[in-house]
N, C-alpha and C positions, 0 to 999 in steps of 0.2 A: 400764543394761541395753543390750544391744549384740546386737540381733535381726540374725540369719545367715540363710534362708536354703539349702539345699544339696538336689541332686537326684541320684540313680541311676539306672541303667538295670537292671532285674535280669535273671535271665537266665529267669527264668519268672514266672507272676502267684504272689499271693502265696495261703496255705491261710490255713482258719481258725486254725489252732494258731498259724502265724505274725503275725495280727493282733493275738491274746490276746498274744501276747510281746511286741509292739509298744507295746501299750495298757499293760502293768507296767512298760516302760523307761520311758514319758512320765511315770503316775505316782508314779516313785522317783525321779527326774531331772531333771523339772519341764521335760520337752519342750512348747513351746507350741502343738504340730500336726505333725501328718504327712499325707500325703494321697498317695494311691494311681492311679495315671491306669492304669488295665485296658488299654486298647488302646495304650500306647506300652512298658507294661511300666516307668514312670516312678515312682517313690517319692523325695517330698519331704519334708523335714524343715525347721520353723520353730524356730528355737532361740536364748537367749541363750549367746551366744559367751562371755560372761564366767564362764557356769557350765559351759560345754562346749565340749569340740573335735571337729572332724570325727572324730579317728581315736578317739575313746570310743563316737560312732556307729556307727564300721565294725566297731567291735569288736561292739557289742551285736548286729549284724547280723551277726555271723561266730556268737554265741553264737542267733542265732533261725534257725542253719539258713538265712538267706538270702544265695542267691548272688546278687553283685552283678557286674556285665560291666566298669561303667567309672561313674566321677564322671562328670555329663554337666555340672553348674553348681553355681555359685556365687554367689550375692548378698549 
């Protein structure tokens, strides 16, 4: 297992409908956390790299309705 890591900037906070989306991606995906910083507009993602790639993230994120501004990191 090959823990990532990886943070957004979005470009507004997020709804409830889009944390419900968030919370069936982890589920069916085996995301190990995400975590949402309200005042920076910051949504991070802990994830094993061996079972996912960034751009399957941006993708579920293009499918939850959230816009994203820019990658801000990577670890």
């Amino acid at each position: 297992m090959t823990l990532v890591e990886i943070t957004y900037e979005l470009q507004s906070p997020l709804t409830l409908d889009q944390l419900r989306r968030l919370g069936e991606f982890s589920n069916t995906y085996g995301l190990r956390r995400f975590h949402f910083d309200e005042s920076k507009k910051h949504l991070s993602f802990e994830y094993d790299a061996s079972r996912l790639q960034d751009m399957q993230i941006e993708h579920v994120l293009g499918q939850a309705t959230i816009a994203v501004v820019r990658k801000v990191k990577v670890n």
